[in-house]
C-alpha positions, 0 to 999 in steps of 0.5 A, spaced: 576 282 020 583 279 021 585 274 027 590 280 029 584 286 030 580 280 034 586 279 038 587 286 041 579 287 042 579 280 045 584 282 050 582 289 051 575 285 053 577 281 058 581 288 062 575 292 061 569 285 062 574 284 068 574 291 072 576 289 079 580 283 077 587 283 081 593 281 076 599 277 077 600 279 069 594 283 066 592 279 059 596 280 054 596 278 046 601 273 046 601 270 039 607 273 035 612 274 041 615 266 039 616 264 046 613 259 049 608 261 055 615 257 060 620 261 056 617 268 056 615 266 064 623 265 065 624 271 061 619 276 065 620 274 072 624 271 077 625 268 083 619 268 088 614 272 083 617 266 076 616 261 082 608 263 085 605 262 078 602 255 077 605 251 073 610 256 070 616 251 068 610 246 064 608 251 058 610 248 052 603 252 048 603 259 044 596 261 045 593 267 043 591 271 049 594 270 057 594 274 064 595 270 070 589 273 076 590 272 083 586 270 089 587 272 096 587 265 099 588 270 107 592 275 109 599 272 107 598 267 101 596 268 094 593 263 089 594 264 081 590 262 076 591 262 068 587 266 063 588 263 057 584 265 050 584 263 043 581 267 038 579 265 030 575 269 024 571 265 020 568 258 020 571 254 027 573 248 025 575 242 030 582 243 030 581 251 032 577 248 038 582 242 039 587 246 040 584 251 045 582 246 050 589 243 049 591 250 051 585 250 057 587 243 059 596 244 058 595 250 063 590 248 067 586 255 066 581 257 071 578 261 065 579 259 058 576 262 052 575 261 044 573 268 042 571 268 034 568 272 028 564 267 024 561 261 026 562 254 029 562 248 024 557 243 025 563 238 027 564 243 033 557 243 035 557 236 035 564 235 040 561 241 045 554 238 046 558 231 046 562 235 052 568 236 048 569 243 050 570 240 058 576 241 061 581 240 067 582 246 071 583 250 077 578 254 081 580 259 086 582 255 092 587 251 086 584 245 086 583 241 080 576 241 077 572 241 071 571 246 068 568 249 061 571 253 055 568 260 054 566 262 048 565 269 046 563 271 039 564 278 036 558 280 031 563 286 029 560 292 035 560 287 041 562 280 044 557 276 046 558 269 051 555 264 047 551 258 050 551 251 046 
């Protein structure tokens, strides 16, 4: 399996996963589009809808998969939150995991994932289970929390959440 197959599949779960989910921008593979996140942001909104999403002007990353959900806080406020995901085939390795929950922890996801077709390497096990897939995020109210990354593994019928 390529990265580019895992992409389109990983995106297409988070839409199908996610039925009743309200989107500011639905997920969306991002890789190969060469902007950065900050730079595809000016380039796609303005004003008010470019001002709302959190943290629009401090993404400097390229991750693989983003959509930014919206949470109704009351009738006239919506609070935003980032979706990002990175996907990679064969063995994880500690710079694949690193640069995933940099992304996490750069956007300040309310959700992050690393989806994968393989495995982990023992290195990464070792970093998960040492609390290295933790990162800072926002939960639905916008407050900053600690959160963990998501790992989704693809088997080659189905995605399957993976608990370390």
């Amino acid at each position: 399996m390529e990265e580019k197959e895992l992409r389109l599949m990983a995106c297409d779960w988070l839409k199908r996963h996610y039925p009743r989910r309200e989107y500011h921008l639905e997920p969306m593979v991002f890789h190969g589009i060469g902007l950065t996140v900050t730079q595809f942001l000016h380039k796609k909104f303005k004003g008010r809808e470019l001002v709302c999403i959190p943290h629009y002007d401090e993404l400097p990353i390229m991750p693989d998969i983003i959509g930014i959900l919206k949470f109704h806080k009351n009738n006239e406020d919506t609070l935003m939150g980032w979706i990002i995901g990175e996907c990679k085939v064969n063995k994880v390795n500690v710079a694949d995991f690193r640069q995933a929950v940099s992304y996490a922890n750069v956007s300040h996801a309310y959700e992050a994932y690393l989806f994968y077709f393989g495995n982990l390497s023992n290195q990464v096990i070792n970093l998960i289970k040492a609390g290295g897939h933790l990162y800072q995020g926002t939960n639905k109210w916008g407050k900053v929390v600690t959160k963990r990354l998501i790992f989704v593994k693809y088997d080659g019928v189905r995605f399957t959440k993976t608990i370390l």
